[in-house]
C-alpha positions, 0 to 999 in steps of 0.5 A, a space after each residue: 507819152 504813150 507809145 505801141 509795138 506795131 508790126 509793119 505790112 508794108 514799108 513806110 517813109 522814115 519808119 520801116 519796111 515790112 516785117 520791122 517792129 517799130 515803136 510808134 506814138 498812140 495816136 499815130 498807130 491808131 489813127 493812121 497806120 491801122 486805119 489804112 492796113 499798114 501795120 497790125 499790133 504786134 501780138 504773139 500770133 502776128 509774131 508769127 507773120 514776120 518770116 512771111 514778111 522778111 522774105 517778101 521784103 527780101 523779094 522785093 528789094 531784089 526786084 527794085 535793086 535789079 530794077 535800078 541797075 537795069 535804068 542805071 545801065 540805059 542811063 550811062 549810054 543816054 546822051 541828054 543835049 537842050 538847045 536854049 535861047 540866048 541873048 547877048 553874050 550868049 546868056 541865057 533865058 530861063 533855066 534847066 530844071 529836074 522837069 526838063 531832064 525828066 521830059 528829056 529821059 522820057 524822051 529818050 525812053 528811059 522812065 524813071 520818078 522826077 524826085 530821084 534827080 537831084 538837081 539842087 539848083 536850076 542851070 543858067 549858063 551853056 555848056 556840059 553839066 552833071 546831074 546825080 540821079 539817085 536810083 536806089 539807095 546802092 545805085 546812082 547814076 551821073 549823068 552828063 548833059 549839054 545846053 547849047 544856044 538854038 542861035 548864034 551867039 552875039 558878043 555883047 557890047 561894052 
């Protein structure tokens, strides 16, 4: 298989950031990544970009760390409470999702991806649950929230 030396411009998912040389496939390098300018061929004059490159880098993973612990702080004082319908027994109808936290946070004021809550599986009984909320890589939050019943709960009947 042929493969390139490519130099990264900008960062890519489960490649690189930029200023990263990286080996990838031909057909990869030439049909996507040089296409949309996300990477150059790595000559001895584009060597030359790779300062300029890290120090941008550097910038701006600075910016995203110092913007992560910025939401992480708004997120630890944020209390997040959903009141759900129940039935008999106090049993729920439906489920909390990611989406519903997600609208309750934005609610709130806290602005932040969907994808960076991990909820793995929806909540379907009341009471306090965690979920993590993954920031950045140094930085995840747990965040506690509440499901209480919107009506009285009846005991069920054996």
């Amino acid at each position: 298989m042929a493969h390139n030396e490519i130099l990264l411009i900008k960062p890519v998912e489960g490649l690189g950031a930029e200023g990263d040389q990286v080996k990838v496939r031909a057909g990869y390098a030439r049909n996507y990544l040089l296409p949309r300018a996300i990477a150059v061929p790595l000559t001895r004059s584009n060597r030359k970009q790779i300062e300029a490159l890290k120090k941008h880098r550097a910038e701006r993973e600075s910016q995203e760390l110092a913007g992560a612990r910025e939401i992480a702080a708004k997120l630890e004082k944020t209390r997040v409470a959903f009141a759900v319908k129940t039935g008999e027994g106090g049993k729920m109808f439906g489920a909390v999702t990611a989406s519903d936290i997600h609208e309750k946070l934005v609610q709130a004021g806290v602005e932040l991806d969907k994808r960076k809550i991990q909820l793995h599986t929806p909540v379907k009984t009341l009471g306090q649950h965690t979920v993590k909320i993954k920031l950045h890589p140094e930085v995840s939050v747990d965040l506690n929230f509440d499901i209480v019943s919107e009506n009285p709960i009846v005991p069920a009947e054996s």
